[in-house]
N, CA and C atoms of all chains as a GROMACS GRO file, in nm:
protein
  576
    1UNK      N    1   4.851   1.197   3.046
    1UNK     CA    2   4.746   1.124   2.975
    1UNK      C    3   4.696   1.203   2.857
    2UNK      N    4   4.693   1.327   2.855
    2UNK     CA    5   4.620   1.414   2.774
    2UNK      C    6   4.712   1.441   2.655
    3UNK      N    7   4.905   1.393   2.695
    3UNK     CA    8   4.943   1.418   2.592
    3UNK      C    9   4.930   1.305   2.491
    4UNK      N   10   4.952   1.202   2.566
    4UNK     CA   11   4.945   1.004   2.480
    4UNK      C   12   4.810   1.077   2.434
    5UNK      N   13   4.697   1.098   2.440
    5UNK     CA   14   4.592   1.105   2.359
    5UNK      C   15   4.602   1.188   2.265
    6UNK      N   16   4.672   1.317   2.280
    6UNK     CA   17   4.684   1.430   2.192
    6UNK      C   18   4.793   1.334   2.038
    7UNK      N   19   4.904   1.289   2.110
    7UNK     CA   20   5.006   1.250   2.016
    7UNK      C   21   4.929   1.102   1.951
    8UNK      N   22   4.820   1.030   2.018
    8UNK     CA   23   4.751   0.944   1.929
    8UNK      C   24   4.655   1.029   1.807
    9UNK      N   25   4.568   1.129   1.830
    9UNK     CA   26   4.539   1.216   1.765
    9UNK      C   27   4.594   1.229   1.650
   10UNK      N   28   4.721   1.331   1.682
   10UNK     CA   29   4.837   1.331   1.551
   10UNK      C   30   4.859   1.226   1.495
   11UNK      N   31   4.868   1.081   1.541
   11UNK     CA   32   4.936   0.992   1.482
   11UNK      C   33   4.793   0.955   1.331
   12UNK      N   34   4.695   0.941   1.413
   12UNK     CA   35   4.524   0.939   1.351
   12UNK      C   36   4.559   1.058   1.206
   13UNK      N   37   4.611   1.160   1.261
   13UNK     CA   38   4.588   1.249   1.183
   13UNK      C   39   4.709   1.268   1.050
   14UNK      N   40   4.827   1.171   1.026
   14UNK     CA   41   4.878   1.164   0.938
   14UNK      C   42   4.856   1.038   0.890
   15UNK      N   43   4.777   0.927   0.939
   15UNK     CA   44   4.745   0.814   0.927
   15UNK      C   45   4.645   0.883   0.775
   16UNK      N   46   4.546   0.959   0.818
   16UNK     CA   47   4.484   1.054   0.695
   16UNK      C   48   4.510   1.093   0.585
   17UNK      N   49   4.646   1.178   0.637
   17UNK     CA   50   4.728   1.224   0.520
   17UNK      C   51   4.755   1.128   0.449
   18UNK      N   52   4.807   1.006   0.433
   18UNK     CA   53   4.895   0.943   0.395
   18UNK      C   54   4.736   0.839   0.307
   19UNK      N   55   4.662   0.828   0.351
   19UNK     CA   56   4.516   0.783   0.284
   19UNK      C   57   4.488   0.894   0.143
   20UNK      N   58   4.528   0.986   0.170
   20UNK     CA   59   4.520   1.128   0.054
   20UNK      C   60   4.546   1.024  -0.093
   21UNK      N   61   4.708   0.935  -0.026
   21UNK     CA   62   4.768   0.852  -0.184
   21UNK      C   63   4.635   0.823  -0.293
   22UNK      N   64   4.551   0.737  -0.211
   22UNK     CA   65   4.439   0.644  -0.245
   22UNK      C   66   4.332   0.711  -0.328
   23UNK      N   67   4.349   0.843  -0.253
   23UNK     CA   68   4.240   0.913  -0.320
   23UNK      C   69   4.288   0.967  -0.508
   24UNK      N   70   4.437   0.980  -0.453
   24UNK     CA   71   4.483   1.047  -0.590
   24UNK      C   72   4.484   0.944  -0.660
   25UNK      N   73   4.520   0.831  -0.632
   25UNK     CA   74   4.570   0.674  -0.745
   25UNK      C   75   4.472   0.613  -0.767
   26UNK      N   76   4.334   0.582  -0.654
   26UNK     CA   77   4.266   0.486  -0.693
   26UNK      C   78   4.201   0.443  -0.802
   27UNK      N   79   4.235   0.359  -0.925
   27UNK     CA   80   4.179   0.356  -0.997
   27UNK      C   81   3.996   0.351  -1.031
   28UNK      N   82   3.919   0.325  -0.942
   28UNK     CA   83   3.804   0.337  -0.991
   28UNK      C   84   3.754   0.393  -0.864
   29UNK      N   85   3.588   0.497  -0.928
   29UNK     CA   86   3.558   0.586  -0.802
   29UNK      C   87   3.524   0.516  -0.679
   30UNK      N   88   3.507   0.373  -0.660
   30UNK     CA   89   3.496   0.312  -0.556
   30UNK      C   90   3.614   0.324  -0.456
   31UNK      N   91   3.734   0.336  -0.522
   31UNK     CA   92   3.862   0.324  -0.411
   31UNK      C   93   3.856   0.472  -0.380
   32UNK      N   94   3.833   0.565  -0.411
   32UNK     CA   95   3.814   0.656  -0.379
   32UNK      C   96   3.718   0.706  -0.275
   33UNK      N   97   3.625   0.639  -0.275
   33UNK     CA   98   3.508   0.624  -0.188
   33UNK      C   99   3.540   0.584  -0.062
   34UNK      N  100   3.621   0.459  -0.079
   34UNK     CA  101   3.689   0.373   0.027
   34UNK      C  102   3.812   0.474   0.076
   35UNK      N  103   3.884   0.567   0.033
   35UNK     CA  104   3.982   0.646   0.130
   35UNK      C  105   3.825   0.743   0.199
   36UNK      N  106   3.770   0.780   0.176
   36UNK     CA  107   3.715   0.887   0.211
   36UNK      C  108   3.618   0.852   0.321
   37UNK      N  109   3.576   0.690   0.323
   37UNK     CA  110   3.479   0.598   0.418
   37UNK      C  111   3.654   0.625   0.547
   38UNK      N  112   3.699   0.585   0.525
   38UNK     CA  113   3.845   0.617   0.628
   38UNK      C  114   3.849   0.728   0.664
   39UNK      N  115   3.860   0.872   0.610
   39UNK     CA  116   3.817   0.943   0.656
   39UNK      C  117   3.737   0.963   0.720
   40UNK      N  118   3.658   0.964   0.724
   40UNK     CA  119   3.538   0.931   0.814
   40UNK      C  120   3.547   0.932   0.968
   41UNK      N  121   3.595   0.746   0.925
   41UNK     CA  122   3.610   0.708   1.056
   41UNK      C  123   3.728   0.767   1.177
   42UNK      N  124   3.852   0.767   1.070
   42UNK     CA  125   3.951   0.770   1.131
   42UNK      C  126   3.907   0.984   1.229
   43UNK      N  127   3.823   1.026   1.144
   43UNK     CA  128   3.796   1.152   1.196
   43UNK      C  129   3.707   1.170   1.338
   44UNK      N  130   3.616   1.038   1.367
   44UNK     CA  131   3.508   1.004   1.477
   44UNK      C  132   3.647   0.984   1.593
   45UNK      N  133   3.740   0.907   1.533
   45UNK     CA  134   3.836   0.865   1.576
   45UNK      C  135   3.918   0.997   1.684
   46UNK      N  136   3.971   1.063   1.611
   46UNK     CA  137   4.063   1.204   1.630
   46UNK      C  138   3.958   1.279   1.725
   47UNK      N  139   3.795   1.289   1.684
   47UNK     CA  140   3.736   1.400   1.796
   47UNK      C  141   3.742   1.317   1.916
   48UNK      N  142   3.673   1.174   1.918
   48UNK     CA  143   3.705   1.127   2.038
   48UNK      C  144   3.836   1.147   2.118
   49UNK      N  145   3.915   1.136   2.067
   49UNK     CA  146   4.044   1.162   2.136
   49UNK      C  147   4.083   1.277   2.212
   50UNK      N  148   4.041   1.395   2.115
   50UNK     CA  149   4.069   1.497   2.170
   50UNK      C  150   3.960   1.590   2.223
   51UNK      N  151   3.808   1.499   2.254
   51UNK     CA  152   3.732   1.538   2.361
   51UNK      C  153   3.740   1.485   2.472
   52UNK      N  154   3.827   1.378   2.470
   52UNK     CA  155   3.856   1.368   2.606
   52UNK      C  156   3.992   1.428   2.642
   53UNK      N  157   4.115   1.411   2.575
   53UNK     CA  158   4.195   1.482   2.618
   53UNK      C  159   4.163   1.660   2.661
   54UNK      N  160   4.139   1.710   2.610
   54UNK     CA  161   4.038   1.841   2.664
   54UNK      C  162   3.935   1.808   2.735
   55UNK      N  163   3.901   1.758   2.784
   55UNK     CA  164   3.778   1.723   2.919
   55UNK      C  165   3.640   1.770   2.860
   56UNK      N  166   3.646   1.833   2.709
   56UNK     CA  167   3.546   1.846   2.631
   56UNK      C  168   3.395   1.762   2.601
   57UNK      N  169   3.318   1.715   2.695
   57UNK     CA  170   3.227   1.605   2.657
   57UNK      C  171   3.119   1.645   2.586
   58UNK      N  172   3.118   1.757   2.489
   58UNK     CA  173   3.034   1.843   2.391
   58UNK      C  174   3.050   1.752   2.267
   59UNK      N  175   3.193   1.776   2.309
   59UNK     CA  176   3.255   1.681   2.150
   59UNK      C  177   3.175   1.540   2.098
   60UNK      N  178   3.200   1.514   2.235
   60UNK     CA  179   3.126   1.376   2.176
   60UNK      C  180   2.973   1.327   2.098
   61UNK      N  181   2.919   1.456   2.106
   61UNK     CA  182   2.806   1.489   2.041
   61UNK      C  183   2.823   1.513   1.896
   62UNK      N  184   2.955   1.581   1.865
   62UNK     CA  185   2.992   1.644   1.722
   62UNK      C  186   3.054   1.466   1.696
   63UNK      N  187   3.105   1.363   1.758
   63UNK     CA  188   3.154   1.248   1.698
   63UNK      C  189   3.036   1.135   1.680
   64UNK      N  190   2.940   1.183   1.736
   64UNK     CA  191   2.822   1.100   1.709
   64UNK      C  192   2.763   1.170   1.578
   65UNK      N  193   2.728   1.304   1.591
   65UNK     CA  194   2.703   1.346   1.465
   65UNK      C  195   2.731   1.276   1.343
   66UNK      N  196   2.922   1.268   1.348
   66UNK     CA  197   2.996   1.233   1.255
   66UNK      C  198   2.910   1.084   1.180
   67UNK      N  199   2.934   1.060   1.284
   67UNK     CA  200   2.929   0.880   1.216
   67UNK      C  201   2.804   0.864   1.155
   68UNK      N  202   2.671   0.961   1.230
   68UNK     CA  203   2.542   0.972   1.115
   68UNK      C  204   2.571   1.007   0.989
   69UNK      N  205   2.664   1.140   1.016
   69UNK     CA  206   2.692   1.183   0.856
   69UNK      C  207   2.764   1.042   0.744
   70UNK      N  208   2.873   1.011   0.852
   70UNK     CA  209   2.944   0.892   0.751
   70UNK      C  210   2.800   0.799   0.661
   71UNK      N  211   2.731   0.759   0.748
   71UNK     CA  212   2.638   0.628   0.668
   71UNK      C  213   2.564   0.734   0.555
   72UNK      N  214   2.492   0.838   0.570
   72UNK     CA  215   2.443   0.911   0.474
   72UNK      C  216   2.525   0.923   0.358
   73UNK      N  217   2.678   0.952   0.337
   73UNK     CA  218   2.761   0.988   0.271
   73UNK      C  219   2.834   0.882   0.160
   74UNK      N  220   2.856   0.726   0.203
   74UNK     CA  221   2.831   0.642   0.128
   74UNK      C  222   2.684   0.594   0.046
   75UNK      N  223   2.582   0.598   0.139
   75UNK     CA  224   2.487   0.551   0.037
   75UNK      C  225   2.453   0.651  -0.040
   76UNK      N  226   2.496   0.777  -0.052
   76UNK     CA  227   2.431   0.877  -0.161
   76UNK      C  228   2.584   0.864  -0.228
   77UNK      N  229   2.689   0.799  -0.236
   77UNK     CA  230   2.804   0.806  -0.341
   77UNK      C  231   2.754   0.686  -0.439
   78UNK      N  232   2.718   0.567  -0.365
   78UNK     CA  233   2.648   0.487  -0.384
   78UNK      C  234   2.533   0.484  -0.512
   79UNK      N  235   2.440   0.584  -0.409
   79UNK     CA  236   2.329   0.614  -0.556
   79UNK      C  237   2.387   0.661  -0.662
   80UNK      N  238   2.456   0.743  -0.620
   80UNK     CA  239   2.504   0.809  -0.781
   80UNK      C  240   2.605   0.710  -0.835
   81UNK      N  241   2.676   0.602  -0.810
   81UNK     CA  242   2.792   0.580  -0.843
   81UNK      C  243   2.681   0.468  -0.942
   82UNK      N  244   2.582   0.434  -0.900
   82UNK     CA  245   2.503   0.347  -0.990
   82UNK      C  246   2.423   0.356  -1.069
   83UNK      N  247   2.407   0.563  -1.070
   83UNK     CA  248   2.352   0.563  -1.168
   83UNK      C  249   2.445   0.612  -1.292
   84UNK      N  250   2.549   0.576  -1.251
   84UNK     CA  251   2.658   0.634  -1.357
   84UNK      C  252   2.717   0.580  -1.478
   85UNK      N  253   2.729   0.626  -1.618
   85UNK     CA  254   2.789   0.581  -1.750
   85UNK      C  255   2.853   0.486  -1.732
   86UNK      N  256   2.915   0.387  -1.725
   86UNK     CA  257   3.051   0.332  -1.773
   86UNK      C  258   3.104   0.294  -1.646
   87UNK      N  259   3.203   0.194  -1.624
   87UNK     CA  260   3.266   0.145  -1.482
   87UNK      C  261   3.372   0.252  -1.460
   88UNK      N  262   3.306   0.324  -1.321
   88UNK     CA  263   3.419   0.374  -1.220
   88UNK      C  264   3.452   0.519  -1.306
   89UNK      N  265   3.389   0.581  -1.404
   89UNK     CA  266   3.396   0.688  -1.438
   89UNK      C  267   3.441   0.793  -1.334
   90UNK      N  268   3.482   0.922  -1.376
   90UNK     CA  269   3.469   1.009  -1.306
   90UNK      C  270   3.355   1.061  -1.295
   91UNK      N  271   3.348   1.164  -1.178
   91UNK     CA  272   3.153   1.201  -1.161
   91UNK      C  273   3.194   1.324  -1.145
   92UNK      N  274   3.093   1.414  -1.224
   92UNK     CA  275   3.099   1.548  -1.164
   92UNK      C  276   3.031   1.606  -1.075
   93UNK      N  277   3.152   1.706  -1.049
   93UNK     CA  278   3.109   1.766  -0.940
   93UNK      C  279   2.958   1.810  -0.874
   94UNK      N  280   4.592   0.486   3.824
   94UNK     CA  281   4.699   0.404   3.743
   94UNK      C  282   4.640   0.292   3.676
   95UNK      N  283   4.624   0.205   3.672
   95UNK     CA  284   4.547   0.108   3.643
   95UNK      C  285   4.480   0.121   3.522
   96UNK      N  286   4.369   0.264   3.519
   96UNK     CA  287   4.272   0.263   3.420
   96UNK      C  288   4.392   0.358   3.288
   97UNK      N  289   4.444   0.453   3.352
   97UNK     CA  290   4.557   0.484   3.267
   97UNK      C  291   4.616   0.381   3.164
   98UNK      N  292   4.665   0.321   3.230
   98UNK     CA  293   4.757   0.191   3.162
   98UNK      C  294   4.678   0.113   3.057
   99UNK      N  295   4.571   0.070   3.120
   99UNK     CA  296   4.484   0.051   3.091
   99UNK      C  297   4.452   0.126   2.937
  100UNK      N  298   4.422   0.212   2.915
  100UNK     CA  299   4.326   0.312   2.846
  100UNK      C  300   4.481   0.313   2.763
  101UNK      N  301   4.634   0.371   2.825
  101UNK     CA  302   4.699   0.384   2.722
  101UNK      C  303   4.738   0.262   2.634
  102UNK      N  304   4.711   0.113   2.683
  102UNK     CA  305   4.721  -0.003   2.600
  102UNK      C  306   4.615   0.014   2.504
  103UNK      N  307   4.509   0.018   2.539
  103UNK     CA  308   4.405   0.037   2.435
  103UNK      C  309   4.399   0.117   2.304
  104UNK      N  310   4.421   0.196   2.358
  104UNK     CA  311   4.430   0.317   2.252
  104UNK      C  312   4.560   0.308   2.154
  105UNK      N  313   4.653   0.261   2.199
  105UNK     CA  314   4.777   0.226   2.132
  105UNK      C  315   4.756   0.097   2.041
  106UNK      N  316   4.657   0.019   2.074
  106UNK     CA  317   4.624  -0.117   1.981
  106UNK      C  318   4.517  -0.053   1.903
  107UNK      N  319   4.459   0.044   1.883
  107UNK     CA  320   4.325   0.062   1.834
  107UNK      C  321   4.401   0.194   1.668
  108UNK      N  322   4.524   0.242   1.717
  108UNK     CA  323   4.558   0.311   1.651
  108UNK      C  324   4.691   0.225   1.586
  109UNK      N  325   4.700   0.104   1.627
  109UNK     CA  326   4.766   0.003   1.506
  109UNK      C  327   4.680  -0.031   1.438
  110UNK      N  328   4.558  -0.051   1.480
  110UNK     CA  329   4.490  -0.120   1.404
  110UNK      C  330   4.423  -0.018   1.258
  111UNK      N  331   4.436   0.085   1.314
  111UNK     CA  332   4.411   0.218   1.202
  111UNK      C  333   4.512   0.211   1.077
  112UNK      N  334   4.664   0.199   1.166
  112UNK     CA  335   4.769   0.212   1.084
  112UNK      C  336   4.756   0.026   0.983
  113UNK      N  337   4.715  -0.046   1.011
  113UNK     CA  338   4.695  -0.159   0.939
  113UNK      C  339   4.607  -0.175   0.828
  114UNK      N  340   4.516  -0.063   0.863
  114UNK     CA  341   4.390  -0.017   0.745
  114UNK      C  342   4.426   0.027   0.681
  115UNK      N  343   4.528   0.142   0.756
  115UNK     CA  344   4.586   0.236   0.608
  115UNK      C  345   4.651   0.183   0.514
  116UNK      N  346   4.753   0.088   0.543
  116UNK     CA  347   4.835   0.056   0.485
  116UNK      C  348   4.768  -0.055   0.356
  117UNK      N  349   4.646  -0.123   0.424
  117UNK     CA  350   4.593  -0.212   0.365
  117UNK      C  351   4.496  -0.133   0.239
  118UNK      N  352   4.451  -0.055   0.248
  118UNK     CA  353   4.396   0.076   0.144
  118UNK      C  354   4.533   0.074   0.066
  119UNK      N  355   4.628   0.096   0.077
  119UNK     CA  356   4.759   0.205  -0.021
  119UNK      C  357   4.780   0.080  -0.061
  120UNK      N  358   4.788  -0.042   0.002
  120UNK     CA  359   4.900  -0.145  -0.076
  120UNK      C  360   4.780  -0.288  -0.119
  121UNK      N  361   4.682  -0.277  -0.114
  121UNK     CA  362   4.606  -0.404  -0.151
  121UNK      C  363   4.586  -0.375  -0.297
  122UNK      N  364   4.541  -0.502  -0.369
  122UNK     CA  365   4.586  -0.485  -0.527
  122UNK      C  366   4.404  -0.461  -0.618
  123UNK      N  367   4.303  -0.492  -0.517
  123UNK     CA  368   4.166  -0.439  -0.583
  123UNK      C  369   4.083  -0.368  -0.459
  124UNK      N  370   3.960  -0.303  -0.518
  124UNK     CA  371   3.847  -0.253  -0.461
  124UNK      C  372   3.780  -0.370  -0.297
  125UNK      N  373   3.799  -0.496  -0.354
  125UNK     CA  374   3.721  -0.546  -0.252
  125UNK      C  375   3.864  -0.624  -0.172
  126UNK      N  376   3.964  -0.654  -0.173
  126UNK     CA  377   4.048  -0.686  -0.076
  126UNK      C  378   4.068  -0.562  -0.006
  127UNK      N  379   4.050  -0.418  -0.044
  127UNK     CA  380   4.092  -0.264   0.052
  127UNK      C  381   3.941  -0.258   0.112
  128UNK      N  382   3.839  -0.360   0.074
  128UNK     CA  383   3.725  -0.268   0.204
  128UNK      C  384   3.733  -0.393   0.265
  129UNK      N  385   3.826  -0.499   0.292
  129UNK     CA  386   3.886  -0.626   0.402
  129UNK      C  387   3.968  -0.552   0.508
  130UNK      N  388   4.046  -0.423   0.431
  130UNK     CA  389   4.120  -0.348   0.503
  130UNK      C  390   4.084  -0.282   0.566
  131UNK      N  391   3.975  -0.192   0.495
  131UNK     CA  392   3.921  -0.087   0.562
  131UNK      C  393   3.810  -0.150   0.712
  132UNK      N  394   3.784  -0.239   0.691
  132UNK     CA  395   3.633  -0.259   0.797
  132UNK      C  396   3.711  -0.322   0.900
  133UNK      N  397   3.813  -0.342   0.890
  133UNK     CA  398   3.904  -0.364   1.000
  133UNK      C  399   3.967  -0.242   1.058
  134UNK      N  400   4.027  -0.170   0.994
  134UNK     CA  401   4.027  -0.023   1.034
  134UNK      C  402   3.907   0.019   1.150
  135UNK      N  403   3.751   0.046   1.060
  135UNK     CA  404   3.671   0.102   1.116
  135UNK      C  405   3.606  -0.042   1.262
  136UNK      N  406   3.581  -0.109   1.271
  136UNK     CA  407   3.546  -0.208   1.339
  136UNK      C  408   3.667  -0.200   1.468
  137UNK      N  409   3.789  -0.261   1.474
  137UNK     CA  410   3.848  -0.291   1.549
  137UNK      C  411   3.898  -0.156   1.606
  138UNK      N  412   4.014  -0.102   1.534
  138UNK     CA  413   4.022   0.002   1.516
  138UNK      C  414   3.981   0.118   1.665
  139UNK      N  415   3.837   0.120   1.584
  139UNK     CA  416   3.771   0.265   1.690
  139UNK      C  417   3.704   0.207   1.820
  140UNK      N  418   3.667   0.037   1.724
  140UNK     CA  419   3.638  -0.018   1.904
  140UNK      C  420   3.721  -0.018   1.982
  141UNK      N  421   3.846  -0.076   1.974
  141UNK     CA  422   3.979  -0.043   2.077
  141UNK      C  423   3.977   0.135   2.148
  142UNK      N  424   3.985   0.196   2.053
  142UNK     CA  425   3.985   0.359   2.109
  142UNK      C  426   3.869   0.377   2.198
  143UNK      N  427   3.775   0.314   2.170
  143UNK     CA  428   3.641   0.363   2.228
  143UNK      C  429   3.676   0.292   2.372
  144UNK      N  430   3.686   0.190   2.380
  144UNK     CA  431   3.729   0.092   2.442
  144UNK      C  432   3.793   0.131   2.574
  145UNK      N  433   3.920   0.202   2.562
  145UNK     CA  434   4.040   0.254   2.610
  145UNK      C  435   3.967   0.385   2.636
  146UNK      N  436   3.921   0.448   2.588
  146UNK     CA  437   3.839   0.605   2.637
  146UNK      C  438   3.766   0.565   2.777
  147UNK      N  439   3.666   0.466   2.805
  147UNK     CA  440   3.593   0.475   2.885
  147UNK      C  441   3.633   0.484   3.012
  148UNK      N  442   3.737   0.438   3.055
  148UNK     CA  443   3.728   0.521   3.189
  148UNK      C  444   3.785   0.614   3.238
  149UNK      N  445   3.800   0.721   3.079
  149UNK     CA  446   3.869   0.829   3.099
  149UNK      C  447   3.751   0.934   3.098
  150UNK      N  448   3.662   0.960   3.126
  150UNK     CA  449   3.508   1.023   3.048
  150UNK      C  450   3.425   0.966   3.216
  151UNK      N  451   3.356   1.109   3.209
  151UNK     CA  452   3.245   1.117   3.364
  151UNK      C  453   3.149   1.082   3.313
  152UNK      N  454   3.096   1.010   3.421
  152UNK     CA  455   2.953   0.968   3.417
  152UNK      C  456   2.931   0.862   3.311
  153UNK      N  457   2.795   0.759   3.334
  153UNK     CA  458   2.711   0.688   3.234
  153UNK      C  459   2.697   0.716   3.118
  154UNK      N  460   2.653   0.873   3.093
  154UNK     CA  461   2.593   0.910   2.991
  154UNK      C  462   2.725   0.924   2.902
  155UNK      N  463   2.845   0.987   2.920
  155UNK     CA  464   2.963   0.995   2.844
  155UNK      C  465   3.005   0.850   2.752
  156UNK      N  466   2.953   0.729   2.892
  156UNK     CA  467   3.028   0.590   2.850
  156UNK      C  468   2.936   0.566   2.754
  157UNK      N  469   2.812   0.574   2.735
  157UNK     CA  470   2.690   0.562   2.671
  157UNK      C  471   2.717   0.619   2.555
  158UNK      N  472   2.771   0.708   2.512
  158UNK     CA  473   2.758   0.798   2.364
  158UNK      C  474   2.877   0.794   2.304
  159UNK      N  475   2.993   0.730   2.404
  159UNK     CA  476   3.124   0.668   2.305
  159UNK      C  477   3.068   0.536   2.268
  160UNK      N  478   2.994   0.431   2.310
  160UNK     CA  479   2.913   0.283   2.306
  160UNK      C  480   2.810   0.328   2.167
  161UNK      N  481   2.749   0.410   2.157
  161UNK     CA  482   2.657   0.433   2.011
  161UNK      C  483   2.738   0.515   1.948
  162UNK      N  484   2.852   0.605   1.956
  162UNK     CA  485   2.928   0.608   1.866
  162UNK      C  486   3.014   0.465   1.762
  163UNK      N  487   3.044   0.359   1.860
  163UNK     CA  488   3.120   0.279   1.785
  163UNK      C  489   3.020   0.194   1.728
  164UNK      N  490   2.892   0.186   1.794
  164UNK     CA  491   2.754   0.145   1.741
  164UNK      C  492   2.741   0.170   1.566
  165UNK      N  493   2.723   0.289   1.615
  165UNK     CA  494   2.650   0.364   1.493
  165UNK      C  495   2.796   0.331   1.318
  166UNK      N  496   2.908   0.360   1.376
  166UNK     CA  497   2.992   0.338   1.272
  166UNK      C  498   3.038   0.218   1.221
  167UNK      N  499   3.004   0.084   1.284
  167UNK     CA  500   3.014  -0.025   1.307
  167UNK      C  501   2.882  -0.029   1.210
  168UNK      N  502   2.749   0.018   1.184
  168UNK     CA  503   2.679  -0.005   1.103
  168UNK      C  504   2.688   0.058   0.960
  169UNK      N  505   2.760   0.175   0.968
  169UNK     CA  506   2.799   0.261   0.883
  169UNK      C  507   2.883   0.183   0.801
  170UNK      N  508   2.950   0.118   0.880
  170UNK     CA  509   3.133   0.061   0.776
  170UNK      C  510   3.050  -0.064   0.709
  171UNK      N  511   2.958  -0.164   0.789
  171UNK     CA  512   2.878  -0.236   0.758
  171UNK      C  513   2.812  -0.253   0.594
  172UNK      N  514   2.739  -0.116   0.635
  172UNK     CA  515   2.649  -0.101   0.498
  172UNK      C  516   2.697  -0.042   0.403
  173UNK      N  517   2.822   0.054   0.427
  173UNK     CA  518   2.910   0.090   0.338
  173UNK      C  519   3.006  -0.035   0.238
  174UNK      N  520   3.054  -0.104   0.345
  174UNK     CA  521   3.102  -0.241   0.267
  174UNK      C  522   3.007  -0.304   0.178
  175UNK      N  523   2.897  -0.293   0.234
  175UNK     CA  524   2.856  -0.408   0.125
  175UNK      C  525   2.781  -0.341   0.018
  176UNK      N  526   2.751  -0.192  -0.008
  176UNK     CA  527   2.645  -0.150  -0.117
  176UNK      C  528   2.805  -0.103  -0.163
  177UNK      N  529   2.902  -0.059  -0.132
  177UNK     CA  530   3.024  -0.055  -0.240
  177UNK      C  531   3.090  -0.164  -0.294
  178UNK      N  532   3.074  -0.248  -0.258
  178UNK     CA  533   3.101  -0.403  -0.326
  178UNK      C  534   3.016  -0.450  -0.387
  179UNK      N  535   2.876  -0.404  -0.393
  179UNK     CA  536   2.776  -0.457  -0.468
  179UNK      C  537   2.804  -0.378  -0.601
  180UNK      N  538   2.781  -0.217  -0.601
  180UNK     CA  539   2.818  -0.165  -0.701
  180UNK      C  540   2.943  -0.175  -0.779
  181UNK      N  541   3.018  -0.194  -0.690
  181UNK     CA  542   3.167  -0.249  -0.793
  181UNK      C  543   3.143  -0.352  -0.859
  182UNK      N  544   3.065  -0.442  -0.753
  182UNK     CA  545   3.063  -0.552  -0.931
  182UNK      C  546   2.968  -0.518  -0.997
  183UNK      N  547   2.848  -0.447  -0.974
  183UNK     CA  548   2.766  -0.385  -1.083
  183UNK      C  549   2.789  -0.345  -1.231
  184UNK      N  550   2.945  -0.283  -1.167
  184UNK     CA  551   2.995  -0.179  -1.273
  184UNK      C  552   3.100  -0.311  -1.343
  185UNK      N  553   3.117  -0.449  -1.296
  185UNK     CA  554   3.236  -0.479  -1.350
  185UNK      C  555   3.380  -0.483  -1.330
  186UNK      N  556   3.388  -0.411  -1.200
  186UNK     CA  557   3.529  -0.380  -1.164
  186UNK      C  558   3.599  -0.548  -1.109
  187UNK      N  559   3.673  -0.594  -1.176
  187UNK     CA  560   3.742  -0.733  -1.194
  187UNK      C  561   3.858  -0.733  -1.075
  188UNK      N  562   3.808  -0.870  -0.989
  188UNK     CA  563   3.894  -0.931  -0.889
  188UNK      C  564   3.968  -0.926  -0.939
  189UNK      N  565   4.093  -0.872  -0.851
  189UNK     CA  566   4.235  -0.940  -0.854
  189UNK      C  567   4.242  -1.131  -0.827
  190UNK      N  568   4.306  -1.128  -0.977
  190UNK     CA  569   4.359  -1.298  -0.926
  190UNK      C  570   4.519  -1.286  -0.935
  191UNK      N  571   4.535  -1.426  -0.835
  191UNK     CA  572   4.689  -1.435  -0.862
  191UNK      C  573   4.704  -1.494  -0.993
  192UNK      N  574   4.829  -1.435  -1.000
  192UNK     CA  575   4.888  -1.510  -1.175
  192UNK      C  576   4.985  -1.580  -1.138
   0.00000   0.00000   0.00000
């Protein structure tokens, strides 16, 4: 059982990689926003998995964390993305 | 056995449903058909996983904090969808139409 969860994990975890494309191509900073809202999730995703496959139930505290952080993390891309020059600019750092 | 099977069906539909997001991010042709993709990702997705976890996890309190985990991101993907679709058209960013 611990390995099907581990190898769902991995699967979660190039599912990621492969979201990376979006970040490099997306034409405006919104699609960019949108790989990184995936990140996110798909990351609440991966600790769950592998706090239970490790019998870890700490974790699940660090995947609740997560998902607070996620909502904070769009609406402050958000603020800034509206207070920004021109459609879909780049933003600095 | 049972909850096994169980839990490994789940989790195996919850991580198609990931792989359907992804794909729907890389290959959809604007901003607001990829967060159609994405909130299906985050919605179905982690509910299936969450889903399939529970009767792998001791006690109430475990089942309880995977249940406001999918809670909490389920509001997250929510409000994320819609203040990034608001600002995209803020800014102008133009539907894909078919030609």
């Amino acid at each position: 059982m611990s390995t099907f969860l581990l190898g769902a994990a991995l699967f979660l975890l190039v599912n990621v990689a492969v979201g990376l494309l979006r970040v490099l191509r997306g034409p405006t900073a919104a699609d960019r926003m949108l790989a990184a809202q995936l990140f996110g999730t798909t990351g609440i995703a991966i600790i769950l998995l592998l706090a239970v496959a490790g019998g870890e139930s700490a974790a699940l505290d660090v995947a609740l964390v997560f998902a607070l952080l996620a909502v904070v993390t769009v609406l402050t891309f958000v603020h800034r993305f509206q207070r920004a020059n021109g459609a879909g600019q780049e933003e600095e750092p | 056995m049972i909850a096994d099977l169980y839990t490994i069906v789940l989790v195996s539909a919850g991580c198609l449903f990931f792989l359907a997001g992804t794909l729907g991010l890389l290959r959809f042709p604007d901003v607001y058909s990829r967060l159609h993709a994405l909130t299906k990702a985050d919605n179905l997705g982690l509910g299936l996983i969450v889903l399939g976890l529970i009767p792998q996890v001791a006690g109430w309190g475990a089942v309880f904090k995977l249940l406001a985990v999918w809670a909490l991101a389920l509001l997250a993907a929510a409000s994320a969808a819609h203040v990034v679709a608001r600002a995209a058209l803020a800014h102008g960013v133009p539907a894909w139409r078919r030609r």
